[in-house]
C-alpha positions in Angstrom: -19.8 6.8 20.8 -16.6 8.7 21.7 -15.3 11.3 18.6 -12.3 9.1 18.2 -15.0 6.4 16.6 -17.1 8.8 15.0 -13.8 10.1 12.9 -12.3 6.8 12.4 -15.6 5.8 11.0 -16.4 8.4 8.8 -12.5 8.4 7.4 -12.9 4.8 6.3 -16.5 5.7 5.1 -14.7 8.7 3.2 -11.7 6.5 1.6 -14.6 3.8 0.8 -16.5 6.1 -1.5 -13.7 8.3 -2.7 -12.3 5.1 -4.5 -15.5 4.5 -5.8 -16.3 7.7 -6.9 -12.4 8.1 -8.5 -12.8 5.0 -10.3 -15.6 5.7 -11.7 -15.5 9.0 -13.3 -11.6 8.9 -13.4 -10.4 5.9 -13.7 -6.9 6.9 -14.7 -6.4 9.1 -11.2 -3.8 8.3 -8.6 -3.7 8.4 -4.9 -3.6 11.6 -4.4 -6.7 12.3 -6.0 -8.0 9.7 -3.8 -6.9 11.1 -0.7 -7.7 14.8 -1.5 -11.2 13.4 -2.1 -11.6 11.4 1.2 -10.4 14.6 2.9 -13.0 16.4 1.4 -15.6 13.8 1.8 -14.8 13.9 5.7 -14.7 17.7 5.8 -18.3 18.0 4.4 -19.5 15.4 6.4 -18.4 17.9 9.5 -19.8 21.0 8.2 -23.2 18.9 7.6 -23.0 17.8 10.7 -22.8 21.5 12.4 -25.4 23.0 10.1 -27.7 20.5 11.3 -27.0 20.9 15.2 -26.8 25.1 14.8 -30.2 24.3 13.2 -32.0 22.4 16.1 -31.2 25.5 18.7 
């Protein structure tokens, strides 16, 4: 799988649970908050993802 898909998967994985996660604890919360979570969904799921390859060398 190319980057391109690996991104474009995780992003719709991110926006997936970011609305989940919004509405559930804040069910009042916009857009925004949904997007600033997916962001930082996708940006974990990076630095996971290089933490676990700097740990195999």
């Amino acid at each position: 799988m190319t980057p391109l898909y690996i991104f474009m998967i995780r992003v719709v994985m991110g926006i997936v649970f970011a609305i989940l996660a919004t509405r559930l604890f804040y069910p009042d919360s916009g857009m925004v908050t949904v997007m600033a979570v997916t962001a930082v969904l996708v940006g974990m799921a990076y630095i996971l993802e290089n933490f676990r390859k700097r740990n195999k060398e």
